[in-house]
N, C-alpha and C positions, 0 to 999 in steps of 0.2 A: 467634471467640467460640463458645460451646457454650450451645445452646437448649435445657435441661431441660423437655421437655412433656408434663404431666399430666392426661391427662380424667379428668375428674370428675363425677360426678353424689349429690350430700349423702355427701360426705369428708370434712368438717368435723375429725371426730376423727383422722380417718389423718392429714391436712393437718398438724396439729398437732405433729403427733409427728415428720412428716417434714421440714417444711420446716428448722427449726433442723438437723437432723443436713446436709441440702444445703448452707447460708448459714453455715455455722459458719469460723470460719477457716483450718485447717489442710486443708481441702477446698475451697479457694478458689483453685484452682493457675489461673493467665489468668483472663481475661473469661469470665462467662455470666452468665446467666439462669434464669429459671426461671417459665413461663408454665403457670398453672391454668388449663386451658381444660375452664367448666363446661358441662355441660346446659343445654336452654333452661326446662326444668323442676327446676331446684335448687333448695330451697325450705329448706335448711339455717342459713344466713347464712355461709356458707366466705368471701364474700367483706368479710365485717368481721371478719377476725382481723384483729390487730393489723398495721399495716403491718411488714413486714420487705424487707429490704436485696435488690434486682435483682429481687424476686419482683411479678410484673403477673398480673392476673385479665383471664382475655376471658372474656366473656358467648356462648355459643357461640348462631349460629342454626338448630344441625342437631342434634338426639338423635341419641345413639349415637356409640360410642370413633371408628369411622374418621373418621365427618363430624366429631367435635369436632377430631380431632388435623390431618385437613389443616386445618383455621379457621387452628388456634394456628400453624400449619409456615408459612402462607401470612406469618402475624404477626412472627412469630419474627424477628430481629434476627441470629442466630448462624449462620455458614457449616455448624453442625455440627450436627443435631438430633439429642436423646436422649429416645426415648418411654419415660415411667417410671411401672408402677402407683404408686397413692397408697395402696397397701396395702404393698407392695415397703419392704424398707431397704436402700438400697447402701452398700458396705464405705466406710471412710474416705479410700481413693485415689481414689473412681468418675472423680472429672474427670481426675484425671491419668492413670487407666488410659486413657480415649476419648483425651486429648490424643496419646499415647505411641505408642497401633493408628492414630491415623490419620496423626501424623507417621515412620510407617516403613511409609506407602504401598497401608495396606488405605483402602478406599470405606466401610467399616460394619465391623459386629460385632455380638457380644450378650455377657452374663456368663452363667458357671457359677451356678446356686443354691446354697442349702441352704435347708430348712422352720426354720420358728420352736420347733418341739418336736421333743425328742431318739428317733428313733423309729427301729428300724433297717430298717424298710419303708420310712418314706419316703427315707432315708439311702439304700436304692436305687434308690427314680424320681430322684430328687439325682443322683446319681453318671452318670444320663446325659444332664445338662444340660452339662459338659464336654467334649462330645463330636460333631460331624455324627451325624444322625441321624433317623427319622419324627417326632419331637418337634421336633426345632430347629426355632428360631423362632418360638416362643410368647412371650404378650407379657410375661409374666413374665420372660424372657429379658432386656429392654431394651434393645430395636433399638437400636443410635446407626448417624448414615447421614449421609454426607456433603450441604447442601441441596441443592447443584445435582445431585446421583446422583438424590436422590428425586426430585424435581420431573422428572427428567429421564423416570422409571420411572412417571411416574403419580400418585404420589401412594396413598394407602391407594383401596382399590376398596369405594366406601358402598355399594354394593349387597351387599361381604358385614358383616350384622348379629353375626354371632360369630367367623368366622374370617379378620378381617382380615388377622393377623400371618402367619398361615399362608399364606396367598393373596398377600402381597406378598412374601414370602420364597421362591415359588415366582419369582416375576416375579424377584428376586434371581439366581438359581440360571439361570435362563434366559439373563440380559444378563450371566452370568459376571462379576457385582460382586463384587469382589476382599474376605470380611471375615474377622474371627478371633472366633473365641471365648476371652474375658479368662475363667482360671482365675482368679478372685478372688471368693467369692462373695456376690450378695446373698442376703436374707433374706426368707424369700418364706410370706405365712399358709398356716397349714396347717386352716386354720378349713374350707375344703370337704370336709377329711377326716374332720373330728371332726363335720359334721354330716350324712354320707352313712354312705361306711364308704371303706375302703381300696379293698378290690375293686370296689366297686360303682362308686369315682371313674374306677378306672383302667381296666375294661371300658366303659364310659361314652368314657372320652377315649379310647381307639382304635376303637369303633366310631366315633365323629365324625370322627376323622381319616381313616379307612377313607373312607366316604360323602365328606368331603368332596374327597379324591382322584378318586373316581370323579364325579365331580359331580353331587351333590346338590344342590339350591336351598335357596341361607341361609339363607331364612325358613321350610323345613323343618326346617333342620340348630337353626336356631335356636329351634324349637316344642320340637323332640325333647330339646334339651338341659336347657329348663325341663322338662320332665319327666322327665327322668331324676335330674338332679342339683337340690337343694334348697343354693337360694344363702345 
């Protein structure tokens, strides 16, 4: 079974739009799931949308993406976990893409992007989501990871507040877990570019990456980000 897990914190509207495209039929290839695991501050009503089919709500007891998603992972039902923005649209294969990487012996993976508007700047930070690289691993990406790999690796590290994906993708790369990158892509908002600028996003995200290479403390990395970038 395949555990789609989504942290959330007032999603309501992304939820919406998302969940039907997951739960739909012709993307129902095996068994899964799909667990919303919210903030302990959600204050939206995300969890009175209308009931729909394998989809469960946990109440998280931790703020913040890492503590919410180990909650749900710990929860999770599925040998296979797939951590997915609730902003994110995955293509119409996603489950059989993860089912396909993991039955031909990879441990993980992530998918290729593209942005939600046709732009040909963004069309090149896109084009290096297909690829290893200083970027791989962001969560826009959509980890999927074997449970007993992760569990085995630790689990996300809540002491980092912004760069979880990156920091467990290091730990990845370390234990040589075997993953691919699925050239199929999701659809990923481009809403932090239209409310910053192009340059300003992507100076911004390599000085973070920089810093958090070198190790900087989260809750720096994490101060400096609200101030640079305007969510």
């Amino acid at each position: 079974m395949i555990s789609i897990i989504i942290p959330a914190h007032n999603e309501k509207d992304n939820l919406e739009e998302l969940l039907p495209l997951l739960t739909k039929k012709e993307n129902g290839n095996g068994a899964f799931e799909v667990v919303i695991a919210q903030s302990p501050k959600n204050s939206d009503g995300t969890e009175q949308l209308a009931p729909i089919p394998n989809v469960r709500f946990l109440q998280c007891e931790n703020q913040g993406r890492a503590g919410q998603m180990n909650e749900a992972a710990k929860w999770a039902k599925g040998n296979v976990l797939a951590f997915l923005h609730a902003d994110v649209r995955p293509p119409a294969t996603f489950l059989e893409d993860i089912k396909t990487t993991v039955n031909k012996g990879f441990d993980a993976g992530f998918f290729s992007y593209r942005f939600d508007k046709d732009n040909k700047l963004l069309k090149i930070n896109a084009s290096f989501t297909s690829k290893d690289g200083i970027f791989t691993g962001g969560g826009d990406q959509c980890l999927f990871i074997k449970k007993e790999v992760f569990k085995k690796l630790g689990a996300f590290d809540e002491k980092q507040v912004l760069m979880e994906d990156f920091e467990f993708f290091k730990r990845m790369k370390k234990n040589k877990v075997p993953y691919k990158i699925i050239k199929n892509d999701l659809v990923v908002s481009a809403r932090k570019y239209e409310q910053n600028s192009y340059v300003r996003v992507n100076l911004s995200n390599l000085l973070l990456v920089v810093l958090f290479k070198l190790g900087y403390p989260p809750k720096k990395l994490k101060s400096l980000h609200n101030r640079l970038i305007r969510a």
